[in-house]
PyMOL commands that place a pseudoatom at each C-alpha (Angstrom):
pseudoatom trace, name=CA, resn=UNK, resi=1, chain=A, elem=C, hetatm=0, pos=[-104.816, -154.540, -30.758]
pseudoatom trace, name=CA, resn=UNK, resi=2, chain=A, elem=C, hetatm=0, pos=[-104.740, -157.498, -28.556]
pseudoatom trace, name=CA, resn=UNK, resi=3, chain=A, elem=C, hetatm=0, pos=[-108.108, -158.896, -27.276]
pseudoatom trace, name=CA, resn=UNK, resi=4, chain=A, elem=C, hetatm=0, pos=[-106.580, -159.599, -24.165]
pseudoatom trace, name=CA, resn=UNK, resi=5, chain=A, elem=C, hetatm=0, pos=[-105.669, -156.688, -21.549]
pseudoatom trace, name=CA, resn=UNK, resi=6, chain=A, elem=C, hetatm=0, pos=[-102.729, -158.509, -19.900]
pseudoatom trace, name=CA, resn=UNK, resi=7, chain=A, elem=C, hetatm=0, pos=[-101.511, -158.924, -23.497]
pseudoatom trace, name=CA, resn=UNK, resi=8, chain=A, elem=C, hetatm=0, pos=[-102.333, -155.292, -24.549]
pseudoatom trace, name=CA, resn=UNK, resi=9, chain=A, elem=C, hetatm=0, pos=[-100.231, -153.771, -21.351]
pseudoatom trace, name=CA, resn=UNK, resi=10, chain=A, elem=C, hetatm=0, pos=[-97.345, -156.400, -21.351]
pseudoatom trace, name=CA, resn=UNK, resi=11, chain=A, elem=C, hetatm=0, pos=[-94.010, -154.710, -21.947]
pseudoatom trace, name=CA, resn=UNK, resi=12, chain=A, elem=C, hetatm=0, pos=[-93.746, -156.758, -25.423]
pseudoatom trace, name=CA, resn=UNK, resi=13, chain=A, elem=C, hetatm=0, pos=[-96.813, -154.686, -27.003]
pseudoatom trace, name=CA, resn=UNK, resi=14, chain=A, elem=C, hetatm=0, pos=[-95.974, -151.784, -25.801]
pseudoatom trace, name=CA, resn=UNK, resi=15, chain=A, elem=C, hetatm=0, pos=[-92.250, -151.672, -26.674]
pseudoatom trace, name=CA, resn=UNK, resi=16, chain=A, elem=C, hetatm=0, pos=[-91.721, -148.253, -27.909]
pseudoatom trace, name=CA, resn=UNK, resi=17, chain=A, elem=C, hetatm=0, pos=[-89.326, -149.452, -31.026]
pseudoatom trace, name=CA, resn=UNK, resi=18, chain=A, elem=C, hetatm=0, pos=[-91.475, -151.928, -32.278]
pseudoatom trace, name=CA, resn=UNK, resi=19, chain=A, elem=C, hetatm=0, pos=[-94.848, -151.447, -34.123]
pseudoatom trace, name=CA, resn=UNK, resi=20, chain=A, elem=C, hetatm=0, pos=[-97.311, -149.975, -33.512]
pseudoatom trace, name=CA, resn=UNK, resi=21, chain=A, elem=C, hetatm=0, pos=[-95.936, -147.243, -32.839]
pseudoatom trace, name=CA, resn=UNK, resi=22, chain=A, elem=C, hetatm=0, pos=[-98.675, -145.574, -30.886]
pseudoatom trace, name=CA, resn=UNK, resi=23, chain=A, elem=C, hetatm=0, pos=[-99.816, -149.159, -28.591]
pseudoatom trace, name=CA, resn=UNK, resi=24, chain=A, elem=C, hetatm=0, pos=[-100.716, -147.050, -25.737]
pseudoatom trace, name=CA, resn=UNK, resi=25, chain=A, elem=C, hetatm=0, pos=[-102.977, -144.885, -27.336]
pseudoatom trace, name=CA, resn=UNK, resi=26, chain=A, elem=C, hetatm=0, pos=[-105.060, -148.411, -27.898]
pseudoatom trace, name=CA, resn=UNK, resi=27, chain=A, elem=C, hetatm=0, pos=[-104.382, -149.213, -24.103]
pseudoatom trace, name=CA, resn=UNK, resi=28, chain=A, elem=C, hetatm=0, pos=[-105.467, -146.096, -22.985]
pseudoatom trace, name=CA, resn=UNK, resi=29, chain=A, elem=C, hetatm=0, pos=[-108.912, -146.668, -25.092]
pseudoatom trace, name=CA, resn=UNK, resi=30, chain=A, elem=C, hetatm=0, pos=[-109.881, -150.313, -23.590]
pseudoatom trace, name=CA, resn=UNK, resi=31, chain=A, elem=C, hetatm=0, pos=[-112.076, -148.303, -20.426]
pseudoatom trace, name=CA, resn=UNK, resi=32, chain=A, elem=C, hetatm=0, pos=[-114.445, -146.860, -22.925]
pseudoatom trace, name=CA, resn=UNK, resi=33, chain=A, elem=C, hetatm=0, pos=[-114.173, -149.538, -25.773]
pseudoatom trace, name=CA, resn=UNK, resi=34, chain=A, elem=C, hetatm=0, pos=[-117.603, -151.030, -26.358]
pseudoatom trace, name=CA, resn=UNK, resi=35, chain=A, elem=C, hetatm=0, pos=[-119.096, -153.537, -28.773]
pseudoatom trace, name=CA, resn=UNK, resi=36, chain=A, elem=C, hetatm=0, pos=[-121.364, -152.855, -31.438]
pseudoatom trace, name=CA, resn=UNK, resi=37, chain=A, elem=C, hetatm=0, pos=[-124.763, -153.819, -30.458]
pseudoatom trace, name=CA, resn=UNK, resi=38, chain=A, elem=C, hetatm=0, pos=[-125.995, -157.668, -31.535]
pseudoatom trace, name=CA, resn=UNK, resi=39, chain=A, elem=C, hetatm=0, pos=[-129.369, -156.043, -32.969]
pseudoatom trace, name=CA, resn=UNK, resi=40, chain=A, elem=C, hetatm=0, pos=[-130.901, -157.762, -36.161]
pseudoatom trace, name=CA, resn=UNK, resi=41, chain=A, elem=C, hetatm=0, pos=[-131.128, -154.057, -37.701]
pseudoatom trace, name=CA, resn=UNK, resi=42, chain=A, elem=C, hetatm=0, pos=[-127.905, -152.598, -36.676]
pseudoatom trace, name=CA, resn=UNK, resi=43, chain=A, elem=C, hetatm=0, pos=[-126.410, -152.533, -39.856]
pseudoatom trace, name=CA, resn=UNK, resi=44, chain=A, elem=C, hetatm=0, pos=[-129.028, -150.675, -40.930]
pseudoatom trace, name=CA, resn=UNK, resi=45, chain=A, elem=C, hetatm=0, pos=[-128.931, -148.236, -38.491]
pseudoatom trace, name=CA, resn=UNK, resi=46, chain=A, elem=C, hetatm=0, pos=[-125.415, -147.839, -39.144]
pseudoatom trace, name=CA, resn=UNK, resi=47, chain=A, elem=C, hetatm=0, pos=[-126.101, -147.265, -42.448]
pseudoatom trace, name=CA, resn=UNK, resi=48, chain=A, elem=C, hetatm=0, pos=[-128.506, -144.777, -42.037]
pseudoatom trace, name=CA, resn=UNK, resi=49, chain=A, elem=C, hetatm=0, pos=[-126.551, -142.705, -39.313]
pseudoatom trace, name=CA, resn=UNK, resi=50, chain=A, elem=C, hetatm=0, pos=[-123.951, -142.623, -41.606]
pseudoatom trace, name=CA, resn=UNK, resi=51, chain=A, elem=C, hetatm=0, pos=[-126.069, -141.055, -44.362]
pseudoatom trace, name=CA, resn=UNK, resi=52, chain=A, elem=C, hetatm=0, pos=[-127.274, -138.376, -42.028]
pseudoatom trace, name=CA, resn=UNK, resi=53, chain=A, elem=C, hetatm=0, pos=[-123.129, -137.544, -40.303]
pseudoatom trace, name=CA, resn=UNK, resi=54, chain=A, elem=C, hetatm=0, pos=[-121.729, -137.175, -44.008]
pseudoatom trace, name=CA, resn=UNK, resi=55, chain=A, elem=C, hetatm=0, pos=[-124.514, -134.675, -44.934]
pseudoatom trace, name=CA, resn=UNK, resi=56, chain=A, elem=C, hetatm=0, pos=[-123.645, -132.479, -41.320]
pseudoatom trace, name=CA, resn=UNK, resi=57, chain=A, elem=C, hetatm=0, pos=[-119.973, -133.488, -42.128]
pseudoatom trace, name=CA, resn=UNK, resi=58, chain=A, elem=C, hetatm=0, pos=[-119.888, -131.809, -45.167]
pseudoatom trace, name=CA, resn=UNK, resi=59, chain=A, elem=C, hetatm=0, pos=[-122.097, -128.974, -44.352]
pseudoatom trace, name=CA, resn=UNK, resi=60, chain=A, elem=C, hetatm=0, pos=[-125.143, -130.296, -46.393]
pseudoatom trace, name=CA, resn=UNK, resi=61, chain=A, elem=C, hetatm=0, pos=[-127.392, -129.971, -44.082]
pseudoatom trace, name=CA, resn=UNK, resi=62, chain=A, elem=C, hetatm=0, pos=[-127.815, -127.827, -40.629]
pseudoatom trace, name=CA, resn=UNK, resi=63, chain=A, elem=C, hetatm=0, pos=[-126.836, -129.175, -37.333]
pseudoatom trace, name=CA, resn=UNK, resi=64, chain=A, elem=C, hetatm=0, pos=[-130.687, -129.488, -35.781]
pseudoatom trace, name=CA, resn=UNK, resi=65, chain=A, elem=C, hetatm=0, pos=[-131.903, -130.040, -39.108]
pseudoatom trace, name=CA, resn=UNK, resi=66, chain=A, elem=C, hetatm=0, pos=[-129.658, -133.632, -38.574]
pseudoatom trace, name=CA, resn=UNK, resi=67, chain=A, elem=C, hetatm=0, pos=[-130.211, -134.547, -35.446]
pseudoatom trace, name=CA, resn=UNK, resi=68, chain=A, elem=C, hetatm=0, pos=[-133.742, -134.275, -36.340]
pseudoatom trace, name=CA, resn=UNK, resi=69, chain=A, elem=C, hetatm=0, pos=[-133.245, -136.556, -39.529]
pseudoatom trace, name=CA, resn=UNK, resi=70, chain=A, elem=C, hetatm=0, pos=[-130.931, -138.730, -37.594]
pseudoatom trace, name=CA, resn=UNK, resi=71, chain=A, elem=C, hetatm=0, pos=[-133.665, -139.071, -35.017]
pseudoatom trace, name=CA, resn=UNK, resi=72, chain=A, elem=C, hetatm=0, pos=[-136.469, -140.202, -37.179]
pseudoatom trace, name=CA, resn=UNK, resi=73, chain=A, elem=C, hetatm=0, pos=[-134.453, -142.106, -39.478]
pseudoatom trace, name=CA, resn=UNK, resi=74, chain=A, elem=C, hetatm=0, pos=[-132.950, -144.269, -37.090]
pseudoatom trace, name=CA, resn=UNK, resi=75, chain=A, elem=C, hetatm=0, pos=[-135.838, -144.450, -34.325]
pseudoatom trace, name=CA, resn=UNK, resi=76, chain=A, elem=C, hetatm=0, pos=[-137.844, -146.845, -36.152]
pseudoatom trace, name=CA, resn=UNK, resi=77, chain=A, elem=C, hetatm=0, pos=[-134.701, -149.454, -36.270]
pseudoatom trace, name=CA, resn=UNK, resi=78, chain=A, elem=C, hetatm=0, pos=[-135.131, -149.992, -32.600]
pseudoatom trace, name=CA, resn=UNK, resi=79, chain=A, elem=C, hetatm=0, pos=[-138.647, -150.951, -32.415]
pseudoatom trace, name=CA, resn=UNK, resi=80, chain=A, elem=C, hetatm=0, pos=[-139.455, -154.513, -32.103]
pseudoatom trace, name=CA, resn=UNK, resi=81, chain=A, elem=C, hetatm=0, pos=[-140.134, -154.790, -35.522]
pseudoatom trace, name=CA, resn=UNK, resi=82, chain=A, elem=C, hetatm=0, pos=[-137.517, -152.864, -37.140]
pseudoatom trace, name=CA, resn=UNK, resi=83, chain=A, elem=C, hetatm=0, pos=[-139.667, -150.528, -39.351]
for i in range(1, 83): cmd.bond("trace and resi %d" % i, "trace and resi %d" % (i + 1))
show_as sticks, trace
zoom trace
């Protein structure tokens, strides 16, 4: 995906015979496209949200039961110190 918009929407990325295949679908996503956060912990909130999705992914735990988990396990990350 080009990092530039007037690059992403010029006729030469999205030529339909040329790859990828899909390019609009990537235009199409640039309005709601946002970077990950530039938090010292984010990594580790990542990794902990992560944890808690596979679990409700894979039916090992309830869907309340993992917000709730998600909730306290990630919470703590945003506090000024980190947990």
């Amino acid at each position: 995906m080009p990092s530039r918009t007037d690059v992403a929407t010029s006729p030469a990325f999205l030529e339909p015979d040329q790859p990828p295949e899909s390019s609009q679908v990537f235009v199409d996503a640039i309005p709601n496209t946002r970077a990950t956060p530039h938090t010292a912990n984010w990594s580790r909130v990542e990794k902990e949200a992560d944890n808690v999705l596979q679990s409700l992914f894979y039916g090992r735990i309830e869907r309340e039961a993992g917000v709730r988990q998600l909730i306290e396990s990630t919470r703590p990350l945003f506090t000024a110190g980190g947990g």
